[in-house]
SEFILO-926818 format. One record per residue (C-alpha): residue number from 1; residue in three letters; x, y, z. Coordinates in Angstrom, 2 decimals, decimal comma. Example, Ala and Ser with C-alpha at 12.3 -4.5 7.8 and 13.67 -1.06 7.14 Angstrom:
2
+-----+-----+---------+---------+---------+
!   i !  aa !       x !       y !       z !
+-----+-----+---------+---------+---------+
!   1 ! ALA !   12,30 !   -4,50 !    7,80 !
!   2 ! SER !   13,67 !   -1,06 !    7,14 !
+-----+-----+---------+---------+---------+
***
This chain:
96
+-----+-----+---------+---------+---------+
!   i !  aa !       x !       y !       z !
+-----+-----+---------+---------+---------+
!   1 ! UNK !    0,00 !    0,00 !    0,00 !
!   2 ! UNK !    1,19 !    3,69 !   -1,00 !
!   3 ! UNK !    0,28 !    6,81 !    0,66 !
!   4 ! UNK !   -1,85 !    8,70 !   -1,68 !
!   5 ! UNK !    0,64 !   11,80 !   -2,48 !
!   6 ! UNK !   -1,71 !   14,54 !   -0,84 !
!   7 ! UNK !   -3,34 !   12,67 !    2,25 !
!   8 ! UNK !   -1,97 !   12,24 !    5,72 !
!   9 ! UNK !   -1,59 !   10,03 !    8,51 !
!  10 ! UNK !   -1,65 !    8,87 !   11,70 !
!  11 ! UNK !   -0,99 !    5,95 !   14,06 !
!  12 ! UNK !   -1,70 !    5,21 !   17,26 !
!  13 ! UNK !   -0,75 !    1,63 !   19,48 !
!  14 ! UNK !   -3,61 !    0,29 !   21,66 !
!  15 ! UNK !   -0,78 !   -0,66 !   24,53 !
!  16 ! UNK !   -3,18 !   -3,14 !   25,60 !
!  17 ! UNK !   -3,01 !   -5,52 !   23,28 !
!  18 ! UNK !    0,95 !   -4,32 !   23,01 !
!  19 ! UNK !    3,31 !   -7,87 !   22,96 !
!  20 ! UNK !    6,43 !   -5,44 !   23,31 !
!  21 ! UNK !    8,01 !   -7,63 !   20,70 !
!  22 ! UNK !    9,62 !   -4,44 !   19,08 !
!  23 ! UNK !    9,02 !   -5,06 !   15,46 !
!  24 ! UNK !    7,65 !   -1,35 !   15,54 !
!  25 ! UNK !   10,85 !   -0,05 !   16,77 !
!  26 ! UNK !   13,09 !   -2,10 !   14,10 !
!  27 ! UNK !   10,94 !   -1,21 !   11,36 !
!  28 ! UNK !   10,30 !    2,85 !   12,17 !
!  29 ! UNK !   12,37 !    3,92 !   14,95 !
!  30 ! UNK !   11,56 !    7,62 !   14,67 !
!  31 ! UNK !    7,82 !    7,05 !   15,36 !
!  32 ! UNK !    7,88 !    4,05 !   17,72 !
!  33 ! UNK !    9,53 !    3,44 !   20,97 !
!  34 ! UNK !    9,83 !    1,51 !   23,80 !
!  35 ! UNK !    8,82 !    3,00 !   27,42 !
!  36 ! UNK !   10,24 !    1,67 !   30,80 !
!  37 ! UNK !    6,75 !   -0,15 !   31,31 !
!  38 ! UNK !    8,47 !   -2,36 !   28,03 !
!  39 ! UNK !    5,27 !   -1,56 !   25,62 !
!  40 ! UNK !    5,82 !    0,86 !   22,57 !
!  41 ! UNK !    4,40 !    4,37 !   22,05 !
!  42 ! UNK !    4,17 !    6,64 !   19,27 !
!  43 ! UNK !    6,43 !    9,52 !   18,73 !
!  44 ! UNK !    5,16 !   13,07 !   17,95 !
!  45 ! UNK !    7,35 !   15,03 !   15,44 !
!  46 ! UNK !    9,84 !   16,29 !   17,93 !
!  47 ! UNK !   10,59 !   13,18 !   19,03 !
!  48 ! UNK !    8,52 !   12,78 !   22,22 !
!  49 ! UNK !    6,80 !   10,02 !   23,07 !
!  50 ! UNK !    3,22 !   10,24 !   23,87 !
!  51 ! UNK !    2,18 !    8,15 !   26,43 !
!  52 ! UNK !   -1,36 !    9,15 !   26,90 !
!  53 ! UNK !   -4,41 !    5,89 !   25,73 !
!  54 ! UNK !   -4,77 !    6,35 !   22,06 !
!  55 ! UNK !   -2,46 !    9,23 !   22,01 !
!  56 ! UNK !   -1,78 !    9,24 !   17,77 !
!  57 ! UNK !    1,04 !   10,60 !   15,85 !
!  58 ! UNK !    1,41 !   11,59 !   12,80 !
!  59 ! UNK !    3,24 !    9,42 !   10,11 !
!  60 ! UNK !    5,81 !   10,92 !    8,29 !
!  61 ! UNK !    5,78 !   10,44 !    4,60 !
!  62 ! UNK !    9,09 !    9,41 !    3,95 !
!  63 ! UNK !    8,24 !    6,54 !    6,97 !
!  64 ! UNK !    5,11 !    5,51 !    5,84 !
!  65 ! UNK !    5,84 !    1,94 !    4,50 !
!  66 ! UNK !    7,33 !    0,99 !    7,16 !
!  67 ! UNK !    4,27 !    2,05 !    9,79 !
!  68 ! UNK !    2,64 !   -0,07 !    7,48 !
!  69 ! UNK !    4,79 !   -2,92 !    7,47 !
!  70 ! UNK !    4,85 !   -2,39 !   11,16 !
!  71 ! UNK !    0,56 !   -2,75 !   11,49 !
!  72 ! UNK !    1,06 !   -5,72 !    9,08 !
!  73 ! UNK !    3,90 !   -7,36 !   11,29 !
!  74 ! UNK !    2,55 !   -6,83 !   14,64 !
!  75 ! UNK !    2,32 !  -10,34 !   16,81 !
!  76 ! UNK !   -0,08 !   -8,36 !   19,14 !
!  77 ! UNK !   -2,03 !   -6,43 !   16,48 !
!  78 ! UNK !   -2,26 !   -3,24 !   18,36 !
!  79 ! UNK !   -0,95 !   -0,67 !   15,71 !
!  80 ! UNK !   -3,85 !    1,03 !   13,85 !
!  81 ! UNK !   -2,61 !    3,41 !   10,78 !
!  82 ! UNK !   -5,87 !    6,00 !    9,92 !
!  83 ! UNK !   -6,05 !    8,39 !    7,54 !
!  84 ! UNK !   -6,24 !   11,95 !    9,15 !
!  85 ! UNK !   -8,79 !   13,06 !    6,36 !
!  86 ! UNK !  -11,81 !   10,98 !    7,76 !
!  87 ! UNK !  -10,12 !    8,93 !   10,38 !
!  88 ! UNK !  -10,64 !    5,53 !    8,55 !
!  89 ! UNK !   -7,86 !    2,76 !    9,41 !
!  90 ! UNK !   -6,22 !    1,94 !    6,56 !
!  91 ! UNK !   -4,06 !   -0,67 !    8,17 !
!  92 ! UNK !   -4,55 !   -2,17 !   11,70 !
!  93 ! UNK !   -6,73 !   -4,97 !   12,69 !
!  94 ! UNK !  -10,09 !   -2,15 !   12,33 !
!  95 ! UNK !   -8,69 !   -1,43 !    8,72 !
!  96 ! UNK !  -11,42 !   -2,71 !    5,96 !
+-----+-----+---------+---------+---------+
***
């Protein structure tokens, strides 16, 4: 899947269902890391990571294959991937 040219993105990890197996972190370090409570988070722009339920950040374009790739790999199939336009998951276990 490509990201249409013009339309944005976000992602968000439901740390719930969060295996902390780290794929996410291998596959798009600047937008997923690990927090001391050994689940991952998403990253704003600046490099914070949001810890808040649901918190979403946005995907970068040049990073958004691998978010993908990230939803697709997941063991714990927490990562959702919606498009900021109307908020429908495009990858994730919601995505249609």
């Amino acid at each position: 899947m490509a990201a249409a040219p013009d339309e944005r993105y976000q992602v968000w990890i439901d740390q719930s269902l969060c295996t902390g197996d780290g794929l996410c972190v291998q596959e798009a370090s600047n937008v997923f890391e690990f927090d001391i409570d050994g689940l991952a988070y998403v990253k704003d722009d600046a490099g914070e990571l949001l810890t808040d339920a649901g918190a979403r950040a946005d995907v970068p374009a040049d990073t958004f294959d691998e978010v993908v790739l990230s939803a697709r790999k997941c063991p714990g199939l927490c990562i959702h991937v919606v498009r900021t336009s109307d908020g429908v998951e495009v990858e994730g276990p919601d995505a249609q």
